[in-house]
N, C-alpha and C positions, 0 to 999 in steps of 0.2 A: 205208748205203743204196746207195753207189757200185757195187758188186759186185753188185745186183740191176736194177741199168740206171735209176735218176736221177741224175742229170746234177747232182754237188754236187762242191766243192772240201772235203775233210776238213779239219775243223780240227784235230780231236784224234783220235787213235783211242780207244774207249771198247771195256775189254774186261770183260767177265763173269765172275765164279768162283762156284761152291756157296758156301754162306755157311760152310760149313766148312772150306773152303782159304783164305778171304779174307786171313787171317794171314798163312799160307805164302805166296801169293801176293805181298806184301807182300816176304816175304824174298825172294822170287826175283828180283823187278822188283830190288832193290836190291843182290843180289849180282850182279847184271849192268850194275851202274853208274848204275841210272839213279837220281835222286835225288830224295827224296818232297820235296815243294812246297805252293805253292797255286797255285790258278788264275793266269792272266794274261790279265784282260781289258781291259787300257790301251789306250785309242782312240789311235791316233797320235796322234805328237808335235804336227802342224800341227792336231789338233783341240782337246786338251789346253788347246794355248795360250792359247784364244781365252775363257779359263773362267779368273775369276778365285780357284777355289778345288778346282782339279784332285784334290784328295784327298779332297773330299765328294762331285765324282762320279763318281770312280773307288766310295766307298764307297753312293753309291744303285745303281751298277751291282751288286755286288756282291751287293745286297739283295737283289735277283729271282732269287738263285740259293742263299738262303741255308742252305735243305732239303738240295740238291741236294750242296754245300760239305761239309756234317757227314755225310756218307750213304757219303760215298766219299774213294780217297787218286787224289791226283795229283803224276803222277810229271812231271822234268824230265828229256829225252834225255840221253845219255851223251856230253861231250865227243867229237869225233871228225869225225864228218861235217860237212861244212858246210852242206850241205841239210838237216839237222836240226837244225841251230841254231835254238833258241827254241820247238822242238816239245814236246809234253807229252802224256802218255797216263792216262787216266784208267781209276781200278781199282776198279770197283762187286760189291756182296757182291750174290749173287741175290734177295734177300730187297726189295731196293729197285729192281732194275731187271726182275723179273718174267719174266725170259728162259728158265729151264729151267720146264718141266714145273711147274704148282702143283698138289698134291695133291688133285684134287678125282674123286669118283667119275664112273664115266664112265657118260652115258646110256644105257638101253638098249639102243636106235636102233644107237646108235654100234656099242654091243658085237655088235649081230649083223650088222651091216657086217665086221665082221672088223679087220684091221691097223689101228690108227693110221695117222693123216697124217703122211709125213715133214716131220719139222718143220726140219732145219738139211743144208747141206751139209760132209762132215766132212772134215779133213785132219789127220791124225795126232789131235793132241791138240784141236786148232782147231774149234768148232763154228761156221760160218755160216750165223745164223739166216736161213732161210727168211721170203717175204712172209707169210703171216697170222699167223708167230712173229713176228717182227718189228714188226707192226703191232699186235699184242695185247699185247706189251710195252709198246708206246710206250702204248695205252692205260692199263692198269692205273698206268702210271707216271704218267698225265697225271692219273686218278683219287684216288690219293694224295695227288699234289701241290695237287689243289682242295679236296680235302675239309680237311687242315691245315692251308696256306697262303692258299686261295683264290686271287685273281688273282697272277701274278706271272710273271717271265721266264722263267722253266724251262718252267713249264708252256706259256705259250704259244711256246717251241721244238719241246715236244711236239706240241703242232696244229702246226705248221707242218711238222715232218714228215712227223705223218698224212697230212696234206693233198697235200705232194709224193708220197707215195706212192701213194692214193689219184688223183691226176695222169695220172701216169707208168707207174704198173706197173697190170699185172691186176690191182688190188683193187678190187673192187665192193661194191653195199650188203650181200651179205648175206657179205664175208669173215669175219666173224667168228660166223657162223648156227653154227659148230660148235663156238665157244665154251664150256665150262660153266658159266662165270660169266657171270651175268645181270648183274650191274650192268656189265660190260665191255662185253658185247651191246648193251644199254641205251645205254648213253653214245656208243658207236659208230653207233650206229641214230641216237641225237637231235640228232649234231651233223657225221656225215658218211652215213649209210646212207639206209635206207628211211625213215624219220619223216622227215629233214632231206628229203631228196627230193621227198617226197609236201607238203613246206609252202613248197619254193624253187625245185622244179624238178630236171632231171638239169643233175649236174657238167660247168659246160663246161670243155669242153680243147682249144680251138683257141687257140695260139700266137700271139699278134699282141703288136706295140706298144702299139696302140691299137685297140680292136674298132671294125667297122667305118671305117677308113681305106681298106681295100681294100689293104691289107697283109699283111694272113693268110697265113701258112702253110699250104700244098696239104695236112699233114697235121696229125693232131692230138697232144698230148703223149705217145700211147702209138703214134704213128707211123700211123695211122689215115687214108685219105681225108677230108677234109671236102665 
C-alpha cells in the first residue's frame, strides 16, 4: 500500500505468482539465497518477559494466522546487508491472495464500455497492483478467511487495511461497483461502502489525536480541507 500513497512502515514484502509458478518461484527465492522459514512474530524481548510462559503466547499469536501460515512459503533475507537483517518476504500462489484476474465472465455493460480497467502498474516482470486491485484482493482474501476460519488475526489485518485504504486513497463506496463477483461487492458495500454508509454515516477522515480538542489537522487523511 506504501507505493499507492498510505503512509505504513513495511513489515514484510508479500509478493504474488500464478498458482503455476508458485513452485518455481519457490526455486528462484532460494537460488538467490534467501532461505524458506516461518514467520517471526516474537514481541520483544522487554514484552516476552513479563509472561510467565512466553511460548504459549508466542503460540496463541500464531493462531490468528494459522490459514494464512499453510497458504504460503516464507522466506528469510540473504545474509549480507545489515538493514535486512531479520527481514522476511512472503510468497503467496494466486489462488489465496486473489490478485490476478479471477475468471469470471464480464458484464455486458462492461463489454460495451470497451478496454478493461488498468488494473496494475508494470515494471518488467513486476506487477503493482492498482487501488481497486488491490482492494478487491484484500477483500476476497478477507472473505475466505471468515467464511473458514471466522474471526481471527489475518483477517482482521485485512480490515484494517481496507480501512487504511479506504482512508487515504481515492477509494470510495462504490470502488468495487465494477466488481463481478457479488459476494465481494457485498461484503465491501456491508462493512465499508454504501450499506455501511447509509446505517453509520460517511467515513470521517479528519486526522486528530483526539476529536474535538481543537487539534485537528487543517487537512483530511486524503490531504483534503476540512
Amino acid at each position: 500500500m506504501w507505493y499507492l500513497g498510505v503512509p505504513i512502515a513495511v513489515g514484510a514484502p508479500m509478493i504474488v505468482v500464478q498458482d503455476n509458478d508458485y513452485t518455481a518461484a519457490i526455486k528462484r527465492l532460494e537460488s538467490a539465497g534467501f532461505k524458506q522459514s516461518v514467520p517471526n512474530r516474537v514481541p520483544p524481548s522487554e514484552i516476552m518477559e513479563n509472561y510467565p510462559n512466553p511460548q504459549q503466547v508466542l503460540e496463541e499469536i500464531n493462531a490468528g494466522y494459522e490459514r494464512l501460515d499453510r497458504s504460503c512459503a516464507v522466506f528469510d533475507y540473504p545474509n549480507g546487508e545489515p538493514t535486512e537483517k531479520g527481514l522476511q518476504v512472503y510468497l503467496f500462489p494466486n489462488m489465496f491472495a486473489h490478485t490476478f484476474q479471477d475468471e469470471f465472465p464480464r458484464p455486458l455493460t462492461e463489454a460495451k464500455i470497451g478496454a478493461p480497467r488498468k488494473r496494475f502498474e508494470t515494471y518488467g516482470n513486476l506487477c503493482y497492483p492498482l487501488e481497486q486491485t488491490l482492494l478487491e484482493s484484500f477483500v476476497k482474501a478477507a472473505i475466505d478467511e471468515e467464511t473458514e476460519k471466522g474471526f481471527s488475526a489475518w483477517g482482521e489485518s485485512l480490515r484494517s487495511w481496507v480501512s487504511l485504504m479506504t482512508g487515504y486513497l481515492e477509494v470510495d463506496n462504490d470502488a468495487l461497483d465494477h466488481c463481478p463477483d457479488q459476494t465481494a461487492v457485498e461484503w465491501y458495500s456491508h462493512n465499508f461502502g454504501r450499506i455501511h454508509e447509509a446505517n453509520f454515516g460517511p467515513i470521517d477522515r479528519r486526522v486528530t489525536k483526539r476529536l474535538g480538542s481543537g487539534k485537528e489537522m487543517p487537512v483530511d487523511m486524503r490531504g483534503n480541507p476540512v
